[in-house]
N, C-alpha and C positions, 0 to 999 in steps of 0.2 A: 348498597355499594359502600365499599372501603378503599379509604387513602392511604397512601403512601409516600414518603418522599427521602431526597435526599439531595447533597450540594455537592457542586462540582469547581471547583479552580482553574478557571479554566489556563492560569498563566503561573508557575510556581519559579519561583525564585529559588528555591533548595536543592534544584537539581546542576547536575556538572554539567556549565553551557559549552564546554572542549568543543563542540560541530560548530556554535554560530560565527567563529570568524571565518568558516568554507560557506556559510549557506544565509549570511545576515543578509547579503543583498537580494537573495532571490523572491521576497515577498513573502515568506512563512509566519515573519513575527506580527506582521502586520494582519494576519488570516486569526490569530489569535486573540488580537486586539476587535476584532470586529463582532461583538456580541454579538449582532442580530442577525447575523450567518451562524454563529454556533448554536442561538436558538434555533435557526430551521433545519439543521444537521440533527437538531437532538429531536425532533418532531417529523424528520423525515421518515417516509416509508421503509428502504432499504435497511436504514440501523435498525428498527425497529422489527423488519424482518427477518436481517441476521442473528438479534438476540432471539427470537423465538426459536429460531434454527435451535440454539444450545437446550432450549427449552423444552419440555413434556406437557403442553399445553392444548393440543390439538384436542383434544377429547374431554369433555368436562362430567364430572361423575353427580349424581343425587342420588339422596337416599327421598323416598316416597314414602310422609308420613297421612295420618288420620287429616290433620289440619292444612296440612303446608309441605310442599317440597322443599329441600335444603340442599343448597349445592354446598358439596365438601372436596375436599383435597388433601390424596396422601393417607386416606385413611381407609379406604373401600378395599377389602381381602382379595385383588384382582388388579389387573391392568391389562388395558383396550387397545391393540394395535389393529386399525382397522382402513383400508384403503378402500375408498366407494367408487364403486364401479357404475353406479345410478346418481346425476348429482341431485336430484330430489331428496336424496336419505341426507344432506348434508345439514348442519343446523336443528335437524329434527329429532327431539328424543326418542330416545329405544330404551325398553321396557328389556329390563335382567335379571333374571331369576335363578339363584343356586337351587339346581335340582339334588345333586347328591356330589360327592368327591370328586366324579370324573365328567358331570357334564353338566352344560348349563342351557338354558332356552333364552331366546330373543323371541321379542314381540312387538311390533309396529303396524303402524297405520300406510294400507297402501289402496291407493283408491276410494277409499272410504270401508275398506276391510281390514280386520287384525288380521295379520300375518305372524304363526309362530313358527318357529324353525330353531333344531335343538343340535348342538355342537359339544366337542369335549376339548375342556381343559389342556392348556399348554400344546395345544396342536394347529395348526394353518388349515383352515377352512374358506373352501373356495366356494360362492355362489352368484350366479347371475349377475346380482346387485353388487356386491362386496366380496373382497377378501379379508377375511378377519383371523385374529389370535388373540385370543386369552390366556392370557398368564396367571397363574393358578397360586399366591401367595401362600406360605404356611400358615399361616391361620385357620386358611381351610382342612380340614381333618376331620375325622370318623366323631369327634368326639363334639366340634363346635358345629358339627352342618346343619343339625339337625334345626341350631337357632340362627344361622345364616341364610338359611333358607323360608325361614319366615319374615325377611326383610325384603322390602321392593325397593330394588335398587334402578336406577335408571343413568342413560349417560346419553351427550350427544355428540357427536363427530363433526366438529367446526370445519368449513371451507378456511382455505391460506387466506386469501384476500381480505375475506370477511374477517376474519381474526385481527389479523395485522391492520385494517382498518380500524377496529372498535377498538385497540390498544395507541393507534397514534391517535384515533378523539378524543382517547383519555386521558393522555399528557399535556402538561400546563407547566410550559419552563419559563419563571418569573425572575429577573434580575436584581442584586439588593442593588441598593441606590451604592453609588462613587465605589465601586470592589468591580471583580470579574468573576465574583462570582454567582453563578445560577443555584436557584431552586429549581429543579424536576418533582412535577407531585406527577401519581399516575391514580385512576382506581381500575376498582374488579370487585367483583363479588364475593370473591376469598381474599381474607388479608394475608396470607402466606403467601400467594400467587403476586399479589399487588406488589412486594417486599423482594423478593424475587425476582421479579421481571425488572425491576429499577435495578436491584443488584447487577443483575447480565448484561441491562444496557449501558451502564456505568464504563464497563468492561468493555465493552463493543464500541464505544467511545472513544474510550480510551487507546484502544489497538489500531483505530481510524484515524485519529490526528497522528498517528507513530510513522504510519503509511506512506506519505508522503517521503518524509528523512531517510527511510531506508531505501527506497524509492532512487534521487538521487546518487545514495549513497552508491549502489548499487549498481548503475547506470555509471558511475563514475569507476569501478573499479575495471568493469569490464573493457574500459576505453582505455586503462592503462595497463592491463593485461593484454590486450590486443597491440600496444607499442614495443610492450614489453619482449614481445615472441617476434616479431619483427626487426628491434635490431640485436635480442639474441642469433638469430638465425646471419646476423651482419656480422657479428664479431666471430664467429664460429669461423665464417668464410673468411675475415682477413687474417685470426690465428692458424688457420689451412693454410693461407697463403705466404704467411712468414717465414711459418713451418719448410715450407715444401722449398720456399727461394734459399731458404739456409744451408740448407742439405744437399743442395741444387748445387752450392758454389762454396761450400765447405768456410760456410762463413761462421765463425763468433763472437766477433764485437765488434766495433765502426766507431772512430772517434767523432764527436758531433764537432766538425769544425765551425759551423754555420748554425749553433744552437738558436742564436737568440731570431735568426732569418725561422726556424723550424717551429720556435716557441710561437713567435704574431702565425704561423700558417693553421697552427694548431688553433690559436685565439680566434680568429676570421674563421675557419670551417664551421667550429662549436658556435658562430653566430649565426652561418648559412643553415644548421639543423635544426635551429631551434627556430629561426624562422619556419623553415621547411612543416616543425611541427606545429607552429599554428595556425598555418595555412592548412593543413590537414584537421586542425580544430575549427576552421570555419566551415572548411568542407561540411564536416560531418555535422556541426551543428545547422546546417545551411541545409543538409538533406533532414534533418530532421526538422524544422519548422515546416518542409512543403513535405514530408510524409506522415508526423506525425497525426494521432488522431485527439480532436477539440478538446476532447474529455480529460486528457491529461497531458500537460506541455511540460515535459520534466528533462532539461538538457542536457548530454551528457557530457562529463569535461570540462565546462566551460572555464573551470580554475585556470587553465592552461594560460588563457590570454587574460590577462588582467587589463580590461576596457570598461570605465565606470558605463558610457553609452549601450554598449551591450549589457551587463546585466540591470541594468535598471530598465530597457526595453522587454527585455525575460519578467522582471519584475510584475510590471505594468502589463505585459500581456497574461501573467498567471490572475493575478490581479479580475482583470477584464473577464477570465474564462469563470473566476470562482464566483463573482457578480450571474456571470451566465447560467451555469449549474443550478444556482440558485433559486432562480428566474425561473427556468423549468422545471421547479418544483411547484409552480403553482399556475402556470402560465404554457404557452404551446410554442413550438416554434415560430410559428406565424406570429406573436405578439408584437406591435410594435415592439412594447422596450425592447426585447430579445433581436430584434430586426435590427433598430441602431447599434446594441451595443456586436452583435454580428459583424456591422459594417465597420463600426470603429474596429472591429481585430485583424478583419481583413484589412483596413488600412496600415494598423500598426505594423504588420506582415511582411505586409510589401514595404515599406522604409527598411523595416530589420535588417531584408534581404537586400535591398539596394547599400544599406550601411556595410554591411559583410561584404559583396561584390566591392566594394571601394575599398576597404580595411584590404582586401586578400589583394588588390594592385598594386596599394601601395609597400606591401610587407613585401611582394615580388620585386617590386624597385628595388627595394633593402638588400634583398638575397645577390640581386645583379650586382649593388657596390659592393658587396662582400664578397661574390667573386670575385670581381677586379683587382681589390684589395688584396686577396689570395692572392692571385696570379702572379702579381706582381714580386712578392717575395717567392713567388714559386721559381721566375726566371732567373731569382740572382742564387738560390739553389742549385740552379742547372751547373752550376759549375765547379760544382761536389763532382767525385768517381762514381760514374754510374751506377756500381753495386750499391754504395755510400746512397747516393741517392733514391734509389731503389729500395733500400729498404728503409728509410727514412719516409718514404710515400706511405709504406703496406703501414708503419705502425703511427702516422698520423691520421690515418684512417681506423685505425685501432684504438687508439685512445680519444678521437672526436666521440663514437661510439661507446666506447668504457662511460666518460662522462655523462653524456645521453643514457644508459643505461641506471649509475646510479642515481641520478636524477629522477627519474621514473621510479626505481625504486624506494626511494626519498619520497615522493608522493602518493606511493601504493601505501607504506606502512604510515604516514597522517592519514590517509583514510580512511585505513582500517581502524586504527586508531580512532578517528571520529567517530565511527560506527559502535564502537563498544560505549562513547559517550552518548548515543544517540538513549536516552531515557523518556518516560514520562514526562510531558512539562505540563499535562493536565491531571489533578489528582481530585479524590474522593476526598471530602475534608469532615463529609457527616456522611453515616453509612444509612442504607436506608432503613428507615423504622414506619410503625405503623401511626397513622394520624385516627386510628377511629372513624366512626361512620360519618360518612360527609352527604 
């Protein structure tokens, strides 16, 4: 067996932090400060599944000598794409022999019988047991077969599970003392595969703590593209509407005799809409706690309302979920822990949602004095010439909307914004090398 290793950062200061004053309170930095969660992420199944994914690992090749079999990698004049239709043939060697340029024979143990069965190069071959294809390297030719064909080669076809198991036994992620940063060692039999496979998970790592940020990010843009199309479709209608009143009564200009009574009705509406929009930011966050799913509590918007109570309950519930995740990495649902810390979420849940229903009453209050407040300068208005009036309505309703509008657009482009700062903030700091036989 050979080792391998390499170090990871998990917390880098060199990167452009532009996203953490949208996203410092929702609990992320804190996920990175927690070494002993990012040990069990880097030891988990799943990462270590999706690195194999990028990987050509499934099939392990030997050459068959006088003394000893030697497993090798990257070097055998051939490549084994083989899907078993028997799971018996899995983990078990097969015997491979170049017969001549275009075809080659298999030989295994089946029942306590060799079984040989002879196939051609770079073709899909289908049988009872397996589909398989070999792929026929240049190397192979008229002129080298002759001694390729006096080598016993053999190879075996690894099950997923089994694989992926024997690769997470064989990581060992060790922390230096007072840093954040890990040691990842792995082994394997081949030190190129060993050196590699650290490499891809490094990678795989890396693109998983990013997940999250765009995640958000994302979630948040759609919640202001969905405002955004809503009260474009508002202002469309009250320029139709101006439109059509002008033309209507051969009007074009109005002197504002009652500016400053028009300017508070303007101030008081832009209060009632932006209430209006966070009462729609509770909404939706309010349907998103009771439909989201456990696995991922990722809210969308919440910038809208700036309420330390609410994001620090977002916080502490992410918090709570990634303790849980965790837990089920090693443990069932039924565990105790996993059974309290269940019950603390459902508790937190229910406050959130009783905090929200309270928050959305009393913003409702708010909306009612700002009506009132309207109104009131609305009546001493009334005494403007109805045309005057009239259109002094259509375009306070035009410009409460304009402002709403670039508002919204003033937050789409910070966010976008944020997104192109969304970087690495975990990095490779030693690439992996080989440790020798361990």
């Amino acid at each position: 067996m050979y080792g391998a290793q390499t170090q990871i950062l998990l917390r880098d200061r060199e990167v452009y932090d532009y996203q953490s004053s949208m996203y410092k309170s929702l609990g992320y930095v804190q996920v990175y400060g927690d070494i002993v969660n990012q040990k069990r992420v880097l030891t988990s199944f799943d990462l270590s599944d999706a690195a194999l994914d990028k990987l050509d690992f499934d099939v392990s090749y030997f050459i068959v000598g006088r003394f000893k079999t030697t497993q090798v990698y990257a070097t055998v004049p051939f490549t084994v794409r083989m899907q078993v239709l028997d799971p018996r043939l899995y983990d078990r060697p097969i015997d491979f022999h170049i017969l001549d340029v275009d075809n080659y024979e298999l030989s295994f143990d089946k029942s306590g019988e060799v079984v040989k069965k002879r196939f051609r190069f770079d073709q899909e071959e289908r049988d009872p047991e397996f589909i398989i294809k070999v792929d026929r390297s240049p190397f192979i030719s008229e002129r080298t077969v002759g001694e390729l064909s006096g080598i016993d080669y053999q190879f075996v076809r690894h099950e997923r599970n089994r694989l992926v198991n024997r690769y997470v036994n064989g990581i060992q992620v060790d922390n230096h003392d007072y840093t954040t940063i890990l040691q990842v060692t792995v082994e394997d039999e081949v030190p190129a595969r060993a050196k590699m496979f650290l490499d891809t998970l490094s990678k795989v790592y890396i693109n998983y703590t990013l997940q999250s940020e765009f995640d958000i990010n994302e979630n948040t843009l759609n919640y202001i593209d969905k405002q955004l199309g809503e009260v474009s479709l508002i202002l469309e209608q009250h320029e139709d509407e101006l439109q059509t009143y002008k033309e209507s009564r051969d009007i074009l200009d109005l002197n504002r005799e009652e500016g400053m009574y028009f300017t508070e009705m303007v101030k008081y509406d832009h209060m009632r809409r932006e209430f209006e929009l966070q009462i729609q930011s509770l909404d939706a966050l309010e349907n998103y706690v009771l439909n989201s799913e456990d696995e991922r509590l990722l809210p969308p918007a919440t910038f809208i309302i700036d309420d330390a109570f609410l994001r620090q309950s977002l916080s502490n519930l992410y918090s709570q979920q990634m303790s849980r995740n965790n837990m089920l990495y090693s443990g069932t649902r039924v565990n105790v822990a996993v059974l309290q810390i269940d019950s603390a979420l459902r508790l937190d849940r229910l406050n959130l949602l009783t905090y929200i229903t309270n928050a959305r009453d009393a913003i409702r209050g708010k909306v009612g004095d700002v009506q009132a407040q309207s109104k009131d300068y609305e009546q001493l208005i009334r005494t403007l010439p109805k045309s005057h009036r009239d259109i002094l309505n259509i375009e306070r309703r035009l410009q409460v909307n304009e402002k709403m509008y670039l508002f919204l657009l003033e937050k789409r482009a910070s966010t976008v914004i944020a997104r192109a700062g969304i970087v690495p903030q975990t990095k490779v700091i030693e690439s992996a090398r080989y440790m020798g036989v361990v």
